[in-house]
N, C-alpha and C positions, 0 to 999 in steps of 0.2 A: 324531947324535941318539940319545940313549939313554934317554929316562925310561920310554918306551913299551913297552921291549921285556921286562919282568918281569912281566908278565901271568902268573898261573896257573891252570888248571884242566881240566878234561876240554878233549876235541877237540869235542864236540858244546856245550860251553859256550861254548868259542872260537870255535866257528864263528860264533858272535851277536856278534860287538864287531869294529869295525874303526875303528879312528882314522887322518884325515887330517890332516898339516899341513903348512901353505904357510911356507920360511923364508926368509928372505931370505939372504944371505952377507954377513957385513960383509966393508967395504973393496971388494966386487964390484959390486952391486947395492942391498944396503941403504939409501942416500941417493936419497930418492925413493920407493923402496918403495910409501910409504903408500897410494898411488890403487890400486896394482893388487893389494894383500893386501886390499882394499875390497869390488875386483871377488869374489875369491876367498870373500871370508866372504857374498855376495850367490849365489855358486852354492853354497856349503853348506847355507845356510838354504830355498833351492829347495826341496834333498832331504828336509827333516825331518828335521834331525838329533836321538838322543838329548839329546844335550850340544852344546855349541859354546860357543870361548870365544877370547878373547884374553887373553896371556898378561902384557899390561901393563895389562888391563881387567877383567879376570872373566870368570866364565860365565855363561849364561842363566839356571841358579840363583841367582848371585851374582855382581854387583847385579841382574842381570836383562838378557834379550837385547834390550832397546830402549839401554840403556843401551853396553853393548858394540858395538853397530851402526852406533855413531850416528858415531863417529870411528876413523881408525886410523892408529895412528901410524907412520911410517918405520920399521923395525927389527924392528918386532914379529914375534912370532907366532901365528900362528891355526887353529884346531883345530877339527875337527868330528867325532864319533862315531857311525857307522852299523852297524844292526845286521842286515843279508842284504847278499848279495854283489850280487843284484840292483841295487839303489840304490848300492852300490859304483862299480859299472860304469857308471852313469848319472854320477854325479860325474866320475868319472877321465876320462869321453867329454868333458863340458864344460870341465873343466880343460885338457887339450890343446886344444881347440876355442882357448878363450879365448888360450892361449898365451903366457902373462905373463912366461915367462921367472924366476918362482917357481920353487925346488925344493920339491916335493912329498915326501913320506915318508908311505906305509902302514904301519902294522903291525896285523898279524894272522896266522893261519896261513899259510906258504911259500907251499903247495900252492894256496889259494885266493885269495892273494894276485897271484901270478902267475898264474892263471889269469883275473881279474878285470882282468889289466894286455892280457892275450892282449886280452880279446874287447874292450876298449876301445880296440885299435891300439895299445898301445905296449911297450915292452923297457923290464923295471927293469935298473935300472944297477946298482944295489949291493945287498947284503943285508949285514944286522947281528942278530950273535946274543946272546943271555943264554945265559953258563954259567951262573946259576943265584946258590944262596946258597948261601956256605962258611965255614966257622969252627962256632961253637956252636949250630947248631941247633934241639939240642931248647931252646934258649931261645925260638924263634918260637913263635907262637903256633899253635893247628890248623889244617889247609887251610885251610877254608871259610872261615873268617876272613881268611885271606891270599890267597885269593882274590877277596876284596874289594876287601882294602888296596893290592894291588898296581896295581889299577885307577887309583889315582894315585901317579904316579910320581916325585914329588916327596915319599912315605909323610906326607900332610896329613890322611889320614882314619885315624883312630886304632883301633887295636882294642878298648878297652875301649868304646867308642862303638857296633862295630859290635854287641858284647855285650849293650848293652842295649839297644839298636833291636832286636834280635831277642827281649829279655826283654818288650819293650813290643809286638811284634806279639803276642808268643802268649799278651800278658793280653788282649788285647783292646782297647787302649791307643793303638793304631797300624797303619796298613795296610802291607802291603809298599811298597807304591807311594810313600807317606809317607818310611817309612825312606828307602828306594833316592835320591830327592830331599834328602835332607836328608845323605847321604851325598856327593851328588853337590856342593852350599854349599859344601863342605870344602875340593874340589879346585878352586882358582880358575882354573889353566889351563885347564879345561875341558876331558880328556881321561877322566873317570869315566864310565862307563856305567850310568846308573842303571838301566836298562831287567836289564841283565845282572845289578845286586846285584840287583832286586826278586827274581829269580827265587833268588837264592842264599838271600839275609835268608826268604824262605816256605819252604824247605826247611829252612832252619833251625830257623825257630820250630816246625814242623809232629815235627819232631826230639824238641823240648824234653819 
């Protein structure tokens, strides 16, 4: 699993974004799947998450989390975005609880990650890294902007979008809160953290 793991921006910004998701394996487990990635998206929604979505159905922006909740399919995948380690560790406790025999996958920073895995009783098994981005560069667009974008990892939330969501907060046009949700539409797996852009998109516009 790699869409998640291009995240950019401070350690104090990262500290606010943690995405889980439950995959199944095809050929292992996936046939059948559907009841206990069900279970899975019912202890996400517990916690209140930022975002939550399925990846063959949308996200609670898009179409909406009644919508998404309502069925799930064998194969799928499902995603929830949490922002303090606290409620991290309340998920990861139920996840093992539950014991679906899903594999799970965090991303967020090492250090907090596994430490979040410690106080929930359990040993990560693997870790996965971004080297980064290579080639032409100064063709990307500025941080702040890419640290939006990168937030979906499938690149579905466009930069010149994020542009003017921030041109529209600081006429007066738009809230952060606004933007940050309507950023979040984009990304239909449901792994965006609107909570994390609002705070970016207000620094921005406050910028302008």
């Amino acid at each position: 699993m790699t869409h998640t793991l291009h995240r950019q921006g401070t350690v104090e910004s990262l500290a606010r974004d943690y995405t889980v998701l439950a995959i199944p394996a095809r050929g292992f487990n996936s046939q059948g799947s559907g009841k206990k990635l069900q279970t899975i998206k019912e202890i996400f929604l517990k916690h209140n998450p930022v975002n939550f979505g399925d990846i063959k159905r949308g996200n609670m922006y898009n179409p909406g989390r009644d919508y998404v909740i309502a069925a799930t399919e064998d194969g799928t995948v499902v995603h929830a975005v949490y922002q303090n380690e606290e409620t991290l560790v309340e998920v990861l406790r139920e996840l093992k609880e539950a014991d679906t025999g899903i594999s799970i996958v965090v991303s967020g920073l090492f250090d907090r990650v596994n430490e979040s895995c410690r106080q929930a009783g359990l040993t990560r098994h693997t870790i996965e890294y971004s080297l980064g981005v290579h080639g032409a560069t100064e063709l990307l667009p500025e941080k702040p902007v890419l640290e939006i974008s990168t937030m979906c990892g499938h690149g579905m939330v466009s930069f010149d979008l994020i542009r003017r969501l921030v041109r529209e907060i600081a006429n007066g046009r738009s809230t952060a809160e606004e933007a940050g949700q309507e950023l979040a539409r984009q990304c239909l797996c449901g792994v965006f953290n609107p909570g994390r852009a609002t705070e970016i998109l207000r620094q921005l516009a406050r910028a302008r």
